[in-house]
N, C-alpha and C positions, 0 to 999 in steps of 0.2 A: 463356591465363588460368590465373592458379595455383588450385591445389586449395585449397578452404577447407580449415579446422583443424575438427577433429569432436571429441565430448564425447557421455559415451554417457550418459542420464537414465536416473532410474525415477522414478515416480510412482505415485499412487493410482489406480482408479477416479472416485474424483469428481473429479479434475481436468480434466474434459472440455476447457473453454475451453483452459486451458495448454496440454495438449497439443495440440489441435488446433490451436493458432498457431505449436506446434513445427513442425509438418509443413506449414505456409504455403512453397508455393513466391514468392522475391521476390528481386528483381535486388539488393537491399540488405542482405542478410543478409551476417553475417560471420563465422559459425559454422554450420556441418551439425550440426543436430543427431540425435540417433538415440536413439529410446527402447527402451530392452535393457529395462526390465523395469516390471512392474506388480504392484502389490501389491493385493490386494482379499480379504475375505470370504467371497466365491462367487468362484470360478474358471471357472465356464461364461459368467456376467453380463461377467467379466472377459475373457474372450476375445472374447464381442461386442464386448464394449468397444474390445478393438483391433485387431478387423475394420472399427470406423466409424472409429474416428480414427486409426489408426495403418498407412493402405492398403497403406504403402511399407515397411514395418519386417515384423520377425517377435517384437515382444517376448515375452521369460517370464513366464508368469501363475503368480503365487505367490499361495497362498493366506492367507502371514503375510507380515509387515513384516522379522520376522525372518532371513526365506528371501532378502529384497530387500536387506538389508543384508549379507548374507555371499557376494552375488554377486561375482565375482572382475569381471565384464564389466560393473559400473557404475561410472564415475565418481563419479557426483554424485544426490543425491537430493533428490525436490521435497516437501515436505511441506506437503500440504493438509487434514489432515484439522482437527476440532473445535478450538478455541480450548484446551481446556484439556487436550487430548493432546500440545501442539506440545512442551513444557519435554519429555515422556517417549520421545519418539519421534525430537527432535533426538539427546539423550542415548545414545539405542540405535546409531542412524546413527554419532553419532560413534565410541561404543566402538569399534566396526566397523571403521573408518577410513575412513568416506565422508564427502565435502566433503557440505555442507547448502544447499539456499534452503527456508526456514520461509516459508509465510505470512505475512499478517500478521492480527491480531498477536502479534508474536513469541512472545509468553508470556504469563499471565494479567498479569505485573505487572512490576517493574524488577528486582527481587529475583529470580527467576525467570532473564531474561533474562541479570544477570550470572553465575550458575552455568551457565548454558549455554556464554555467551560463554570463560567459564572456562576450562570442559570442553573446548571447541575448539582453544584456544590451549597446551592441556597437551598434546594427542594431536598437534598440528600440520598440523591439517584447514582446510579455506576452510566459513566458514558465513557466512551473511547474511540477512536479512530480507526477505521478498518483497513491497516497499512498489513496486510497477508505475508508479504514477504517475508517481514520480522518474526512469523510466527512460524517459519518452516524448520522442518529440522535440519536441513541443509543448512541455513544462514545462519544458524545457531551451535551449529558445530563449525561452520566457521570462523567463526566468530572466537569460539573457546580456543582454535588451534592457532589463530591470528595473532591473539592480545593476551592469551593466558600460556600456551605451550609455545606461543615467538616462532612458529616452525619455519619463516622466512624472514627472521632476524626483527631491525625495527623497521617500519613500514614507513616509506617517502614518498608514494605515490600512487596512485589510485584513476582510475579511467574505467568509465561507463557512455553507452550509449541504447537511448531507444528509439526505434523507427518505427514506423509502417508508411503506408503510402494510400492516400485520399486524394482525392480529383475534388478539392474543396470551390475552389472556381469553379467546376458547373455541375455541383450540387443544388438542389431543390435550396431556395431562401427560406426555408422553414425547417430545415434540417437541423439539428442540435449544433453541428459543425460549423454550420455560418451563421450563428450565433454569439456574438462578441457578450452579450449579457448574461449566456449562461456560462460563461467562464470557458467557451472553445478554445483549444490550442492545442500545439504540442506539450508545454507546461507542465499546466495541471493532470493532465492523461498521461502523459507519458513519462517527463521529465523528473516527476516526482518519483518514481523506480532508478531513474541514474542518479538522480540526487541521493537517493538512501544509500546504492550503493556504496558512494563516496562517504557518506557521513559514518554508516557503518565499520570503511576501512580504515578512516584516519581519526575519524572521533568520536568510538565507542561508548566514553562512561554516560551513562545517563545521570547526570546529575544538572541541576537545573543554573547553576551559577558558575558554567564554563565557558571560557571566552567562544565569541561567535568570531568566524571565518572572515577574512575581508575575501570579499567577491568584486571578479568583473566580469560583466556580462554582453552577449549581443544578441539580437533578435531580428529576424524579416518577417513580413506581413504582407498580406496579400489584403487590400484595403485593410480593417481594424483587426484581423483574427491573425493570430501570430502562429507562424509554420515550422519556427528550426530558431532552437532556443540554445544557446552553448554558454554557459559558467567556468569558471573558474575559483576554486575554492584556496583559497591558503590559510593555515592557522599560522598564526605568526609564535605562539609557543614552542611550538614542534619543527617548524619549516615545513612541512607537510604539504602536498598538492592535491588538487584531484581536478578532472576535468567530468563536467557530466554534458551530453548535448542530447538531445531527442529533435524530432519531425514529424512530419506529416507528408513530406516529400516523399522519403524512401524507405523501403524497406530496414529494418538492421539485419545485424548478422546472428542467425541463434549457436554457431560456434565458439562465438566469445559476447559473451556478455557487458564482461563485468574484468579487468586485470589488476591486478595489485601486484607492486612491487618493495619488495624490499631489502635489505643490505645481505640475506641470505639466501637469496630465490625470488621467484614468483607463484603468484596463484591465478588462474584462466578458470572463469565461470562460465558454465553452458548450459544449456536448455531452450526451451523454445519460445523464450524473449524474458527481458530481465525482472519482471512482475513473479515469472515460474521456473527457478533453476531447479537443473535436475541434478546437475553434478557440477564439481569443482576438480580440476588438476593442481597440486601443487611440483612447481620445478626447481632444481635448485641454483647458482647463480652460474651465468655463461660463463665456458671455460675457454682458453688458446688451443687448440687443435694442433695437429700437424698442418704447416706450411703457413702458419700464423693462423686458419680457419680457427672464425667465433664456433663453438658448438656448445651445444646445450642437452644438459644429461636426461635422462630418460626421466617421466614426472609419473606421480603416482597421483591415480584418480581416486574420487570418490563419489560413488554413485546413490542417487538416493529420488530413484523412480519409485511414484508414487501413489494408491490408486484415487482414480477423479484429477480435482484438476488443483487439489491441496488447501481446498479452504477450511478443512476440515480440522487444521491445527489451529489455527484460530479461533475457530470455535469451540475448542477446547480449552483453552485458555481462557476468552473471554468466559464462558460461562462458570468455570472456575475460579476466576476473579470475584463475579456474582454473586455464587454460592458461599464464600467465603469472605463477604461481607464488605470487598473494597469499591471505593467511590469510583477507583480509575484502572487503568492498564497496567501491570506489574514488567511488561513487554515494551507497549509503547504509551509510558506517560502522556498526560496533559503537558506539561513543558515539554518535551520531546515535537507531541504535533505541534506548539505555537514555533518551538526552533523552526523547523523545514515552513513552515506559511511562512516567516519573515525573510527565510533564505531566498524563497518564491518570490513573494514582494518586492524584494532588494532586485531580483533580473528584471522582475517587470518594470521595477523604477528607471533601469538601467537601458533597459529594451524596447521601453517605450510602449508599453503594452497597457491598458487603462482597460478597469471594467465599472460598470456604473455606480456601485457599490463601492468603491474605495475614495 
């Protein structure tokens, strides 16, 4: 068996989850990866750090960002930290001459985004958007039975929702949460997983000169940080719908994620919130029962449990982008993330949502 191709990461401290999916031993992996370095605040916190996730490595615990970008032994850098450090820290990474995956999302806004995308393509570095979802083999096989095998005919509608629940009112004022300038909300944390979903159901091709959606939108806020964000998507091409909403209020449901329907069935996404599906049911459309009862024929799942917590397909990808010499995502293009920042944009114009940077 031939030796995999290796890519040598750095990362934060709060990357836990990442990295520790880096270091997942699995028979389907198609890149070795190896994490050379860490960048944190506290250097002692950061050397625990990778004694717990990093068993098999010996990375360098740097105490700046700075120290991590002028390492000669990293490739590529993961940036996770706050919403509205991503536009200053991609920017450092690139001067440097290190390839990027940003979180997401990628930048407070679209404007943001394209100075960064900018910045990459002047230096001729690989940067990309670390949208995970798109990189799972579930959304990808969905994807292929949706818009290539039609298994639910043509698709009219589309519905996502994410939740959780924060006691953002009497939270610590120094909490990332009640933070209006690091780009807090439900939004950007959350909303952007309903939003893909939707974009993914009804307007797959990636090509960068497709009509944009008219959206309406509404938002509440509890003074300036916005809690429950609900869209409305329509392509006027297609007639197409989608609703995406997310919170901070409540809970979701990890039963149903994510629902598509279309002229032949539907399809119900599940998993333990809409960032990490684990499986998808497809069903086929309600039929008249006896006595006029709607009923609905028995749906066939498909499961796709996985180990970690799945970031692991991404970074297969990404670093295989890398190694094979591309400037950007073959997954999730640069026009891809500016579309969903301007879809973002457009609620917050809508919603009333302002951050100091736009």
């Amino acid at each position: 068996m031939s030796e995999l191709p290796s890519i040598r990461w750095a990362t934060g401290k709060i990357a836990s989850w990442y990295v520790a999916d880096l270091a997942l031993s699995r028979p389907d992996a198609k890149v070795r990866h190896i994490v050379k370095a860490i960048g944190t605040s506290d250097v002692s916190r950061g050397r625990s750090f990778a004694q717990q996730y990093c068993p098999k490595e010996t990375p360098e615990i740097y105490g700046s960002y700075e120290e991590v970008y002028n390492d000669p032994e990293v490739d590529i850098v993961h940036i996770g930290t706050p919403h509205a450090f991503h536009k200053k820290n991609c920017l450092d990474a690139i001067a440097a001459g290190k390839h990027v995956l940003c979180e997401k999302p990628f930048t407070l806004n679209a404007r943001e985004s394209k100075e960064v995308f900018d910045a990459a393509k002047e230096k001729g570095v690989f940067i990309a958007e670390a949208m995970w979802l798109r990189h799972r083999p579930l959304t990808i096989e969905l994807q292929r039975l949706l818009h290539q095998e039609k298994v639910i005919g043509e698709i009219f509608r589309a519905t996502s929702d994410f939740g959780c629940e924060l006691d953002i009112p009497n939270l610590p004022l120094d909490k990332y949460y009640r933070q209006n300038s690091m780009g807090a909300g439900s939004l950007l944390d959350l909303g952007i997983y309903a939003l893909t979903w939707i974009v993914l159901s009804l307007d797959p091709e990636l090509t960068a000169d497709r009509a944009k959606p008219k959206i309406m939108a509404a938002q509440t806020h509890w003074e300036d940080i916005e809690l429950t964000s609900t869209a409305i998507l329509q392509y006027p091409s297609t007639g197409r719908q989608g609703v995406a909403t997310s919170t901070t209020m409540a809970t979701g449901n990890p039963d149903l994620l994510a629902r598509i329907h279309g002229t032949a069935g539907s399809v119900e996404v599940h998993g333990s919130c809409p960032s990490a599906p684990e499986a998808f049911t497809i069903y086929p459309t309600f039929e008249m029962g006896a006595g006029d009862a709607v009923t609905r024929g028995k749906g066939k799942m498909y499961d796709f449990s996985a180990p970690g917590r799945g970031f692991q397909y991404q970074a297969d990808n990404i670093a295989l982008d890398v190694l094979n010499g591309r400037l950007e995502s073959s997954i999730v293009p640069h026009f891809e993330t500016i579309r969903m920042m301007e879809i973002m944009d457009e609620i917050r114009r809508q919603g009333g949502t302002r951050y100091p940077t736009d």
